[in-house]
mmCIF file of the N, C-alpha and C atoms, coordinates in Angstrom:
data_MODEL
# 
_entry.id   MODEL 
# 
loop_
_atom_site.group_PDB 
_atom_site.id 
_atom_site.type_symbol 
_atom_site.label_atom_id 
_atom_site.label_alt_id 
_atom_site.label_comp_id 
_atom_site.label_asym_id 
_atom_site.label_entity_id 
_atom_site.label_seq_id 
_atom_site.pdbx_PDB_ins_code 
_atom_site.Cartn_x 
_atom_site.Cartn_y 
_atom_site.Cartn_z 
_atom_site.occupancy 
_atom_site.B_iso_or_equiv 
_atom_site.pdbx_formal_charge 
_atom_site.auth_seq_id 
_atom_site.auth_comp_id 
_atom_site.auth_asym_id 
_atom_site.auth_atom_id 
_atom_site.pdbx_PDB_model_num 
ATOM 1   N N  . UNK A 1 1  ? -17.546 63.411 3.289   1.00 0.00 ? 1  UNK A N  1 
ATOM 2   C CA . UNK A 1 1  ? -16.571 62.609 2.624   1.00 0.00 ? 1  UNK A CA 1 
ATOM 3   C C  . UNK A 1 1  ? -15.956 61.651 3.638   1.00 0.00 ? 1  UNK A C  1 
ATOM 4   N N  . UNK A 1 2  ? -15.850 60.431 3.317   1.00 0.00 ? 2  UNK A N  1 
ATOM 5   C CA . UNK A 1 2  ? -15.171 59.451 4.420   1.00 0.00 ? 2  UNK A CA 1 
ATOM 6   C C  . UNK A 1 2  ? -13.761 59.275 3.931   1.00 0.00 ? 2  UNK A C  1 
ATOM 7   N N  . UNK A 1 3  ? -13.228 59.354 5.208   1.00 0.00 ? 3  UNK A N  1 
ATOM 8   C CA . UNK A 1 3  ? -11.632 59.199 5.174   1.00 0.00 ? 3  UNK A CA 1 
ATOM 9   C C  . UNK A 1 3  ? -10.956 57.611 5.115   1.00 0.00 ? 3  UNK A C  1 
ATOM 10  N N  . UNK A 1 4  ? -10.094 57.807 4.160   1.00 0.00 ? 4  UNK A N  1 
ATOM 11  C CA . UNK A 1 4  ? -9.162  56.496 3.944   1.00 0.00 ? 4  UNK A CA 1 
ATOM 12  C C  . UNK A 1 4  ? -8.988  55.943 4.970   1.00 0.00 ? 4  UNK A C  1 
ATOM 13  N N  . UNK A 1 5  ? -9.227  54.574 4.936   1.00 0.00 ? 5  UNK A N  1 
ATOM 14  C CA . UNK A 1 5  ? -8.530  53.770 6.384   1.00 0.00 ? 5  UNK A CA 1 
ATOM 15  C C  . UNK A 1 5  ? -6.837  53.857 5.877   1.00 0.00 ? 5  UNK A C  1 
ATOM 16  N N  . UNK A 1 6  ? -6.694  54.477 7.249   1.00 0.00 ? 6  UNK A N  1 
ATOM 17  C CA . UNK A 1 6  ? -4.924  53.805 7.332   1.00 0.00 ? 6  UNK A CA 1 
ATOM 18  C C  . UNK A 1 6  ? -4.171  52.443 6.944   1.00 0.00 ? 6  UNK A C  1 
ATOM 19  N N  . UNK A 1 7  ? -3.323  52.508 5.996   1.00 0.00 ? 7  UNK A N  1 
ATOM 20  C CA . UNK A 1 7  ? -3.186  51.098 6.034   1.00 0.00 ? 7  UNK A CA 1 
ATOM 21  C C  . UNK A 1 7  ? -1.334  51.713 5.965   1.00 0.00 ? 7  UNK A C  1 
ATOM 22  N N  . UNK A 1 8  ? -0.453  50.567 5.647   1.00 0.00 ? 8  UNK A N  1 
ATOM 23  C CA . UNK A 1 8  ? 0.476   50.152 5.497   1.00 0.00 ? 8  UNK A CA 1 
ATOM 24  C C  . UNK A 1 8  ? 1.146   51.269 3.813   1.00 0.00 ? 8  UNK A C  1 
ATOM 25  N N  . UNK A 1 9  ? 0.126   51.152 2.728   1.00 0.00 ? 9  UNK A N  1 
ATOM 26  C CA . UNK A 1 9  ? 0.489   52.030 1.699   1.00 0.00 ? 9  UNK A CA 1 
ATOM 27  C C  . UNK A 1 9  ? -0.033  52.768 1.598   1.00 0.00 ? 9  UNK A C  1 
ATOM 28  N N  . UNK A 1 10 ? -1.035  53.711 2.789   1.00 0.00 ? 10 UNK A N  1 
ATOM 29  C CA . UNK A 1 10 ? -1.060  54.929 2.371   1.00 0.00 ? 10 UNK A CA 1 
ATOM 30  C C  . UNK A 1 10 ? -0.060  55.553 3.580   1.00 0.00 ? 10 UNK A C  1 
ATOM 31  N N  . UNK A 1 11 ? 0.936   55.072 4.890   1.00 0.00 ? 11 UNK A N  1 
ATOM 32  C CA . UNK A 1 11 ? 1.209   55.420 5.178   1.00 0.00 ? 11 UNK A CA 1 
ATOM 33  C C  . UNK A 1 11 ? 3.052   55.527 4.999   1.00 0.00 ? 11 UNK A C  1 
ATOM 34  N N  . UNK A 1 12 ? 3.169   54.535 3.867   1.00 0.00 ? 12 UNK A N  1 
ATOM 35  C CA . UNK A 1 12 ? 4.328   54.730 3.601   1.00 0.00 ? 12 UNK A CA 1 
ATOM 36  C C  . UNK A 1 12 ? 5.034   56.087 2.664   1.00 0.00 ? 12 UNK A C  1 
ATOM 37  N N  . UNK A 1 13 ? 4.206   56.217 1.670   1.00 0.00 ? 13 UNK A N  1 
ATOM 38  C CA . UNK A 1 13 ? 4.926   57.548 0.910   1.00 0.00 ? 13 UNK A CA 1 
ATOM 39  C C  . UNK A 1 13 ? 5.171   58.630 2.061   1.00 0.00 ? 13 UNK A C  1 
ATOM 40  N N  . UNK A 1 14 ? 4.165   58.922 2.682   1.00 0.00 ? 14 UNK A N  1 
ATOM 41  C CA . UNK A 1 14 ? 4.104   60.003 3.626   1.00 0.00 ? 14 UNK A CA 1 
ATOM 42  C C  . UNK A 1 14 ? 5.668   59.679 4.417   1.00 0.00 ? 14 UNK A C  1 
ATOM 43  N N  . UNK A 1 15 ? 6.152   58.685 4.959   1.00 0.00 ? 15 UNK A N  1 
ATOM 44  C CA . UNK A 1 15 ? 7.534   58.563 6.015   1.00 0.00 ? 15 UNK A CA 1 
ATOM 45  C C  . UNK A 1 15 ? 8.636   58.887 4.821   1.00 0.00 ? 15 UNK A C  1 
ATOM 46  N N  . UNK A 1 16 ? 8.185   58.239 3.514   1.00 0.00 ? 16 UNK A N  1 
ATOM 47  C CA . UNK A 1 16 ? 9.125   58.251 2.121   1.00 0.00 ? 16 UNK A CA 1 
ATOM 48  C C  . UNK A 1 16 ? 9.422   59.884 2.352   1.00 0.00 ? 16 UNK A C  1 
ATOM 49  N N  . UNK A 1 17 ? 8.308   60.486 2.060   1.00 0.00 ? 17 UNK A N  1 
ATOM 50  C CA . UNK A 1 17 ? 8.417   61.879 1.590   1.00 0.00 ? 17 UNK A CA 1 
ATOM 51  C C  . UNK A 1 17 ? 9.367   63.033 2.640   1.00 0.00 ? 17 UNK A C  1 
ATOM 52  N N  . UNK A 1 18 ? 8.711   62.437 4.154   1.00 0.00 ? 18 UNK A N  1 
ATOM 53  C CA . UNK A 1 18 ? 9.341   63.345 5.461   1.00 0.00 ? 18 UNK A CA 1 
ATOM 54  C C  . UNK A 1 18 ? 10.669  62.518 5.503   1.00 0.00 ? 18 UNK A C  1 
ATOM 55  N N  . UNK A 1 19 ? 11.323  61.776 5.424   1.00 0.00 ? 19 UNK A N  1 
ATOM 56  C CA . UNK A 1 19 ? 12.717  60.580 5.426   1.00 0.00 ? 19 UNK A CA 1 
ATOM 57  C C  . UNK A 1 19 ? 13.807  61.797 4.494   1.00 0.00 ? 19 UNK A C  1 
ATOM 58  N N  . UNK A 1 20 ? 12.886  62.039 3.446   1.00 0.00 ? 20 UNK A N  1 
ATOM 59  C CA . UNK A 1 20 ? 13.696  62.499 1.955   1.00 0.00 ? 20 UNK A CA 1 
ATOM 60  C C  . UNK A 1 20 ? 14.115  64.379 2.127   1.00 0.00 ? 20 UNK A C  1 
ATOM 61  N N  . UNK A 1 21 ? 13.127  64.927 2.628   1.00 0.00 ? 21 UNK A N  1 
ATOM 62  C CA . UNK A 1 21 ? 12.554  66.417 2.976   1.00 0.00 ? 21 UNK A CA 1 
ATOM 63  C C  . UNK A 1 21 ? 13.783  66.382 4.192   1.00 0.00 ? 21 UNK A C  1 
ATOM 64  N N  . UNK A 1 22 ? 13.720  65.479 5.280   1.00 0.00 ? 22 UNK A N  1 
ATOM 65  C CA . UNK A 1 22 ? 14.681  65.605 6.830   1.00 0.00 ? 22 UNK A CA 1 
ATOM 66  C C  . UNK A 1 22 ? 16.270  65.463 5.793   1.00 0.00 ? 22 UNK A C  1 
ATOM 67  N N  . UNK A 1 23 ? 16.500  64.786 4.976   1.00 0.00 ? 23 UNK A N  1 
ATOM 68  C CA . UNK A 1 23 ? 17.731  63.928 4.291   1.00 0.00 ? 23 UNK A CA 1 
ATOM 69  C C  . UNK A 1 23 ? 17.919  65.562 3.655   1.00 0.00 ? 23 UNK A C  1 
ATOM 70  N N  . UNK A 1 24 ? 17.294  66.227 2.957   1.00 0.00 ? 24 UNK A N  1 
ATOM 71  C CA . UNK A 1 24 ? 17.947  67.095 2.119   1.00 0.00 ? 24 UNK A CA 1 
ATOM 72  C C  . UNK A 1 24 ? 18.396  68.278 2.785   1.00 0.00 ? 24 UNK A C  1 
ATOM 73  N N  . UNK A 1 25 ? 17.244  68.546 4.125   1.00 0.00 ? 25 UNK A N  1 
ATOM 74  C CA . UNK A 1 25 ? 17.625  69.507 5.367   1.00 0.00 ? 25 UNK A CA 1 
ATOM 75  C C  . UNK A 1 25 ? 18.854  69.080 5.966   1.00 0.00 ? 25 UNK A C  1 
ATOM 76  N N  . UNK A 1 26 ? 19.551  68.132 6.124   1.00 0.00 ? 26 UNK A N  1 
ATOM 77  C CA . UNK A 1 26 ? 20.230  67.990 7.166   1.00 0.00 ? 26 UNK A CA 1 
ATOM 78  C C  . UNK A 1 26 ? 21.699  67.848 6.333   1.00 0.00 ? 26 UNK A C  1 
ATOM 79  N N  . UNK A 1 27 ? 21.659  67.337 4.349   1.00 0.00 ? 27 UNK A N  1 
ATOM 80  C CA . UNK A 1 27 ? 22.412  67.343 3.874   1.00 0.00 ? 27 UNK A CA 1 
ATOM 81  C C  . UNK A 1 27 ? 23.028  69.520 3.660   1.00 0.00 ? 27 UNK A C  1 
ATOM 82  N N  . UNK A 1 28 ? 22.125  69.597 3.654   1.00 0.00 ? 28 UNK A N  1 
ATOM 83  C CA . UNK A 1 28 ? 22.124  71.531 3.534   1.00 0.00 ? 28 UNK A CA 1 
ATOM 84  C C  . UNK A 1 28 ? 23.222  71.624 4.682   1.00 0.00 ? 28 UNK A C  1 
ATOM 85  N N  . UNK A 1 29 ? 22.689  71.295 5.875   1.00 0.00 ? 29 UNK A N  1 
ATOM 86  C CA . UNK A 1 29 ? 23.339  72.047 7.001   1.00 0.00 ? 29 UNK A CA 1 
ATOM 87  C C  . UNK A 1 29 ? 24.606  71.629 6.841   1.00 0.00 ? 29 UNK A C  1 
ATOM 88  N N  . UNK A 1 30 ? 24.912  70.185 7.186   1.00 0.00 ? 30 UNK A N  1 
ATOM 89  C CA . UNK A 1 30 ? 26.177  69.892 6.875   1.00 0.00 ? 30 UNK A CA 1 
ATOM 90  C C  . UNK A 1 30 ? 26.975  70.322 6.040   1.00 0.00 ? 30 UNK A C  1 
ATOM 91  N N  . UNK A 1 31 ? 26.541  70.672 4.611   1.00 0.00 ? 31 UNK A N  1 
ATOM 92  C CA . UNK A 1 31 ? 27.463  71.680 3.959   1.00 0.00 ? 31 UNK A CA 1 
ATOM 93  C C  . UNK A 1 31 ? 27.903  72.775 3.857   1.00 0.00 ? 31 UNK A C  1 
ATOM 94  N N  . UNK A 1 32 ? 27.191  73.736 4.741   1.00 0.00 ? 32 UNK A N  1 
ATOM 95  C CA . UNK A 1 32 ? 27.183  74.802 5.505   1.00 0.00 ? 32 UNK A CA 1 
ATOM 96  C C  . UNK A 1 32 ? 28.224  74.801 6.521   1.00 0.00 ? 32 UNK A C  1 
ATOM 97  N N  . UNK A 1 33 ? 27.806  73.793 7.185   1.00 0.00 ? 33 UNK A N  1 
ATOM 98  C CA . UNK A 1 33 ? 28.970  73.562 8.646   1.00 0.00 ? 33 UNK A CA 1 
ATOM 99  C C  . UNK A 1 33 ? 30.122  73.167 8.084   1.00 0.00 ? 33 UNK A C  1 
ATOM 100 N N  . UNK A 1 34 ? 30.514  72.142 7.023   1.00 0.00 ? 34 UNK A N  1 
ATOM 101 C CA . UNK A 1 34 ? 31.605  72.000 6.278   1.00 0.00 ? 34 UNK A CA 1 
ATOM 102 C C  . UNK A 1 34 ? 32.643  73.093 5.685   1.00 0.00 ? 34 UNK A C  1 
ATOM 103 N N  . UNK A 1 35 ? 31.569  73.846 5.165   1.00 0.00 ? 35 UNK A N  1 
ATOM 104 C CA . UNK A 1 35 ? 32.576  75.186 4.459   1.00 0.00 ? 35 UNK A CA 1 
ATOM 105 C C  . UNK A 1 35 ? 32.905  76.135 5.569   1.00 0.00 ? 35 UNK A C  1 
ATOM 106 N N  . UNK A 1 36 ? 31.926  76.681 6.324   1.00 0.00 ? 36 UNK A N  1 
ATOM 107 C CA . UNK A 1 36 ? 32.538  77.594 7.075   1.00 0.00 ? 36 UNK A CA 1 
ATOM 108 C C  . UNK A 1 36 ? 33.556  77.153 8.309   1.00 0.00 ? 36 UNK A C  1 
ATOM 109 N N  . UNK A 1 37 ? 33.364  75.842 8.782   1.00 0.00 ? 37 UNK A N  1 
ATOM 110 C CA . UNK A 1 37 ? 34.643  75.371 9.167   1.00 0.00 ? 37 UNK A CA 1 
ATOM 111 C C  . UNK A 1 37 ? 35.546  74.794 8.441   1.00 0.00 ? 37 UNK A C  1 
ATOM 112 N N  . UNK A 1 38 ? 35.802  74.664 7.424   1.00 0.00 ? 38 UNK A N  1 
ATOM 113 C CA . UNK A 1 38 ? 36.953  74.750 6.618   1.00 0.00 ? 38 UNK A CA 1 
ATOM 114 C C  . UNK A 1 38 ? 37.642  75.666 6.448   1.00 0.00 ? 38 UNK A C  1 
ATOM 115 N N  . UNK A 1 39 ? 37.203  76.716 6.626   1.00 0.00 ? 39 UNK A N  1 
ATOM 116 C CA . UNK A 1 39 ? 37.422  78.578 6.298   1.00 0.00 ? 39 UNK A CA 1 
ATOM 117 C C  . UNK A 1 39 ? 37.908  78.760 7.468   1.00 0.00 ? 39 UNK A C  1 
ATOM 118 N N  . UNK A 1 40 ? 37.513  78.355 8.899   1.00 0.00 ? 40 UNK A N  1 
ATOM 119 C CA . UNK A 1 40 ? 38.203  78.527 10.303  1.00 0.00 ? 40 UNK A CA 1 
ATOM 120 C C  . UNK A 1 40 ? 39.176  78.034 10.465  1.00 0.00 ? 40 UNK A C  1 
ATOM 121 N N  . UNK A 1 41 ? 39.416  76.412 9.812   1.00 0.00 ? 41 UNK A N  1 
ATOM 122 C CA . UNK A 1 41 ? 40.618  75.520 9.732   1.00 0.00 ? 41 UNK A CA 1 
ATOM 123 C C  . UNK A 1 41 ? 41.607  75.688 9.395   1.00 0.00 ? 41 UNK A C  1 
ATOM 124 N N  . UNK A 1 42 ? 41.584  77.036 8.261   1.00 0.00 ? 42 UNK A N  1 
ATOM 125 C CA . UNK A 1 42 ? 42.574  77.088 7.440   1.00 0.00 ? 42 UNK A CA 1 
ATOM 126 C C  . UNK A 1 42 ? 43.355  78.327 7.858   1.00 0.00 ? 42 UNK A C  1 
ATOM 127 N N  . UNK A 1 43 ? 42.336  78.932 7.891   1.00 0.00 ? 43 UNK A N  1 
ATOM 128 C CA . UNK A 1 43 ? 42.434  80.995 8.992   1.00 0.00 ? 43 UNK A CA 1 
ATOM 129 C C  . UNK A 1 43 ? 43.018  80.526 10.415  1.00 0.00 ? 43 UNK A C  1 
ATOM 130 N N  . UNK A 1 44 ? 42.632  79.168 11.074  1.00 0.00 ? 44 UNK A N  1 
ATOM 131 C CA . UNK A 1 44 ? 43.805  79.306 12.487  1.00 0.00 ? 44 UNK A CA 1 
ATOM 132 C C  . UNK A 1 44 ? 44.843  78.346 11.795  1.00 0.00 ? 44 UNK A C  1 
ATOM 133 N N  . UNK A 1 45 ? 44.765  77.902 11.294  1.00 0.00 ? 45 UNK A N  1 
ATOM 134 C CA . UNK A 1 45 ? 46.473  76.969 10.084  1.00 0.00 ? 45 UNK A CA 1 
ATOM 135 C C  . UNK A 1 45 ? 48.104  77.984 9.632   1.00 0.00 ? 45 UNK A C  1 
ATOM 136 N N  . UNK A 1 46 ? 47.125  79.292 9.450   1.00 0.00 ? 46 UNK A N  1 
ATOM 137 C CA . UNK A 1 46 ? 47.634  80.015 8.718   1.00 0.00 ? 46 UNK A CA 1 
ATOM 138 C C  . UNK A 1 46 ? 47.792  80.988 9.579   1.00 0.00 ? 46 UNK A C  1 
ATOM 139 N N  . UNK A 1 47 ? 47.958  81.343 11.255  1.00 0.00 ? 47 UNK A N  1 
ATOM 140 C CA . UNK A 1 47 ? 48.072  82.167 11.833  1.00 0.00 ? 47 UNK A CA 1 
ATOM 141 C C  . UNK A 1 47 ? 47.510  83.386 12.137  1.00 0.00 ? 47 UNK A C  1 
ATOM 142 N N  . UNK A 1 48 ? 46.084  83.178 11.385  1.00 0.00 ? 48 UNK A N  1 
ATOM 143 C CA . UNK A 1 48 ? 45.123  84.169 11.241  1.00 0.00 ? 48 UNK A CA 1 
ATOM 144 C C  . UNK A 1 48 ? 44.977  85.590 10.448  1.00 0.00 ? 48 UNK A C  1 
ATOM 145 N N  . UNK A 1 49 ? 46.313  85.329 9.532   1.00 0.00 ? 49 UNK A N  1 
ATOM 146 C CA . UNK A 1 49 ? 45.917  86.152 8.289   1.00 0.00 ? 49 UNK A CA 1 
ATOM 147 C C  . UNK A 1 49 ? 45.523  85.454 6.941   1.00 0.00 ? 49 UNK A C  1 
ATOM 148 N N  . UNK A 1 50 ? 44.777  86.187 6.132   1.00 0.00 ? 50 UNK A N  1 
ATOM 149 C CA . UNK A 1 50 ? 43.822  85.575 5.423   1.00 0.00 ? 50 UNK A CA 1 
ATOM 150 C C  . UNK A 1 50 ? 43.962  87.449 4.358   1.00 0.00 ? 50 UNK A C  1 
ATOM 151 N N  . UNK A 1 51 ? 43.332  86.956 3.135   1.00 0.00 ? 51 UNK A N  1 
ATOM 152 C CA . UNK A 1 51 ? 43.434  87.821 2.154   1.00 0.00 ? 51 UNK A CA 1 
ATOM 153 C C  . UNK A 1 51 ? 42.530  87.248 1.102   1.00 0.00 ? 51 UNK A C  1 
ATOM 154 N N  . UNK A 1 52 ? 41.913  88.362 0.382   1.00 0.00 ? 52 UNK A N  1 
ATOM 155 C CA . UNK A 1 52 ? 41.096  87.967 -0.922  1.00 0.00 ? 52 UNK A CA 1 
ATOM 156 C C  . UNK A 1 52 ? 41.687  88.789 -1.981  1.00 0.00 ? 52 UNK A C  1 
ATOM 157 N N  . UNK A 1 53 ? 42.122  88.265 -3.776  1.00 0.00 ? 53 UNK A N  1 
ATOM 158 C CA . UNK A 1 53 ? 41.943  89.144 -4.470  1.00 0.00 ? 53 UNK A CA 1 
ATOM 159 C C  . UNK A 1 53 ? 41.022  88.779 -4.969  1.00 0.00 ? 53 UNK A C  1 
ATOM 160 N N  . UNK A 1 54 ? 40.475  90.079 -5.833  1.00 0.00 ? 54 UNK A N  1 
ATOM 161 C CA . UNK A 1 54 ? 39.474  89.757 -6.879  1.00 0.00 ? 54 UNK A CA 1 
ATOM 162 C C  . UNK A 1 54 ? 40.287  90.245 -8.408  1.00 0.00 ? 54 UNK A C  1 
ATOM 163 N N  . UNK A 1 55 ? 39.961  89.507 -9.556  1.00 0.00 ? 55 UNK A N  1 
ATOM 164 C CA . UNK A 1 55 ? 40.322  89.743 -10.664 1.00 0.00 ? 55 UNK A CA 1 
ATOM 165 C C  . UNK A 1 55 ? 39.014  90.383 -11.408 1.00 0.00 ? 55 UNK A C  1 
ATOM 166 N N  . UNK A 1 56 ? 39.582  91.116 -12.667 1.00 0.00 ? 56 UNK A N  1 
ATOM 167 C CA . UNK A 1 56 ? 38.692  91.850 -13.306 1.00 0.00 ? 56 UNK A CA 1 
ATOM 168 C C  . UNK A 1 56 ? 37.815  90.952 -13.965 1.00 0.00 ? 56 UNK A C  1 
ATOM 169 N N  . UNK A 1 57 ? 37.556  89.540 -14.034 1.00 0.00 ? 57 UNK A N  1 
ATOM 170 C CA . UNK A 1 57 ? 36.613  88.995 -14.830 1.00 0.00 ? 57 UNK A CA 1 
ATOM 171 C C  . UNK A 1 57 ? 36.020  88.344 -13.891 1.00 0.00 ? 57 UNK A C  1 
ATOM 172 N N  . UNK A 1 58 ? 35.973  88.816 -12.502 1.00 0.00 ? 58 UNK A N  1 
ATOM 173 C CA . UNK A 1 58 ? 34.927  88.693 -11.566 1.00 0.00 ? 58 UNK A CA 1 
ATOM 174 C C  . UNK A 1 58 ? 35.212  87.566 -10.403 1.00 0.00 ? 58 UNK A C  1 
ATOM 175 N N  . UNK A 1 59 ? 36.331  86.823 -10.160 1.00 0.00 ? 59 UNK A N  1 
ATOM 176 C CA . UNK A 1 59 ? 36.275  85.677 -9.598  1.00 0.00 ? 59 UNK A CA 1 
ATOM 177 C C  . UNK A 1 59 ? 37.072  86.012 -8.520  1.00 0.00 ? 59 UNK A C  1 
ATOM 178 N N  . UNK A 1 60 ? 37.089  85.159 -7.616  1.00 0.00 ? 60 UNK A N  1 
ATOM 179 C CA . UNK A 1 60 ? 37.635  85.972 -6.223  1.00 0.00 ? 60 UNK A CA 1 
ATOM 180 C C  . UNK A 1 60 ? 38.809  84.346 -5.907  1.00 0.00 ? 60 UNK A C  1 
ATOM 181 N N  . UNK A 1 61 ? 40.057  84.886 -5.473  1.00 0.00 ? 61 UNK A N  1 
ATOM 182 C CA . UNK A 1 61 ? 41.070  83.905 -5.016  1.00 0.00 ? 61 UNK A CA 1 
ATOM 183 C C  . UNK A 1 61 ? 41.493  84.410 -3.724  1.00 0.00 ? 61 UNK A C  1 
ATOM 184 N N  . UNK A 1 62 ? 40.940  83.224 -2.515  1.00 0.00 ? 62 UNK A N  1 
ATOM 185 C CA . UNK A 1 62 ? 41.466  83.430 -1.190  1.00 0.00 ? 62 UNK A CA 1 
ATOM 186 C C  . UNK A 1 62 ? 42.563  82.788 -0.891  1.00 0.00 ? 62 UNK A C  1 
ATOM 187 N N  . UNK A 1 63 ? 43.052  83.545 -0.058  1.00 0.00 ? 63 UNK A N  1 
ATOM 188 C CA . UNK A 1 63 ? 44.958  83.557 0.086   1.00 0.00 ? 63 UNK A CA 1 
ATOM 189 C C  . UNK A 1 63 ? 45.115  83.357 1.867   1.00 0.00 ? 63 UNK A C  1 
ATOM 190 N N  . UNK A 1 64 ? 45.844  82.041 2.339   1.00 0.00 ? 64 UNK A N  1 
ATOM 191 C CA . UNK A 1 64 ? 45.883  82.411 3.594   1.00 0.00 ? 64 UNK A CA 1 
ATOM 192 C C  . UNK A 1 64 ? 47.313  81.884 4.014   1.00 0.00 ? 64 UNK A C  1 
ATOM 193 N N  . UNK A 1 65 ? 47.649  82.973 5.334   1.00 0.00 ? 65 UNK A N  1 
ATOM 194 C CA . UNK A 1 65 ? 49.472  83.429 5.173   1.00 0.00 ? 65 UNK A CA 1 
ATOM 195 C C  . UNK A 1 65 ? 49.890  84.205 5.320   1.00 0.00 ? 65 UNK A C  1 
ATOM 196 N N  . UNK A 1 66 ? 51.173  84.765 6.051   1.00 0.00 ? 66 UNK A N  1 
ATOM 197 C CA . UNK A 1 66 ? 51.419  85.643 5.617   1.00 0.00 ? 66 UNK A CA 1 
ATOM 198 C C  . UNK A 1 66 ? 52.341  85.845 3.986   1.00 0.00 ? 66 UNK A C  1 
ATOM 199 N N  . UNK A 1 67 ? 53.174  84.779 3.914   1.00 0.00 ? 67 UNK A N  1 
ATOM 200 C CA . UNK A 1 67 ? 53.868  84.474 2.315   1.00 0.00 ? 67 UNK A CA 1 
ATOM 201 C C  . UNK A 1 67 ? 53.187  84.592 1.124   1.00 0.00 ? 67 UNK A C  1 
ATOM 202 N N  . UNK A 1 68 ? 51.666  84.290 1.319   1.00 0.00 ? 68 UNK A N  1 
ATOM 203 C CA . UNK A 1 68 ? 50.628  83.647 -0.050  1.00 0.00 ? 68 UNK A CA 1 
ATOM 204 C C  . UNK A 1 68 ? 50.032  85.708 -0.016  1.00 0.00 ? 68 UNK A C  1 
ATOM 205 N N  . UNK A 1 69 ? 50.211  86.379 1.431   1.00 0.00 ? 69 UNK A N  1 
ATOM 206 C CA . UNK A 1 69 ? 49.122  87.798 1.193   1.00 0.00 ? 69 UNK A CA 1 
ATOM 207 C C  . UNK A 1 69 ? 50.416  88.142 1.199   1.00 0.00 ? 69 UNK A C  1 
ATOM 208 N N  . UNK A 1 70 ? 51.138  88.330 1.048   1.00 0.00 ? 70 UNK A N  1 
ATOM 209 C CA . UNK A 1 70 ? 52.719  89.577 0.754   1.00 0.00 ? 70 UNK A CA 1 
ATOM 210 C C  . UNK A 1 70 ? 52.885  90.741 1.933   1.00 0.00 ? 70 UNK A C  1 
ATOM 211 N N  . UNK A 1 71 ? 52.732  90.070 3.023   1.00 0.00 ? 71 UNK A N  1 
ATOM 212 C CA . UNK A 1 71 ? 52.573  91.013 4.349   1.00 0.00 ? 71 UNK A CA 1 
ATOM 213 C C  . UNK A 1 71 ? 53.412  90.857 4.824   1.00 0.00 ? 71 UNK A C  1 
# 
C-alpha cells in the first residue's frame, strides 16, 4: 500500500486534533488546581478550622470558622 504524500491538509486535522486533546488536558488540570486551592484559600482565611455537615437528603455544606462550625 503506498502512503499519502504529506501535504498541508492531511497534516492539519492531525495539529487540530492534538491542539484540542492538549486544550481539554490542561483545561482538566486547571480545574483541579482551582478547586483544591480554593479549599486551601479559604481553610488558611479561616484560621484553619473547617467543618462539613451532611443533611439527610444527601448533600454536604462546608463551613469554615470557628463562628460558621460552633466551636
Amino acid at each position: 500500500m503506498k502512503d499519502a504524500p504529506i501535504t498541508p491538509t492531511t497534516v492539519r486535522p492531525l495539529r487540530v486534533v492534538g491542539a484540542v486533546g492538549a486544550g481539554v488536558v490542561a483545561v482538566m488540570l486547571l480545574t483541579t488546581a482551582i478547586h483544591a486551592g480554593s479549599h486551601q484559600y479559604r481553610l488558611w482565611r479561616a484560621g484553619g478550622v473547617w467543618c462539613a455537615t451532611l443533611s439527610p437528603d444527601g448533600t454536604v455544606t462546608e463551613a469554615y470558622g470557628v463562628e460558621a462550625c460552633g466551636q
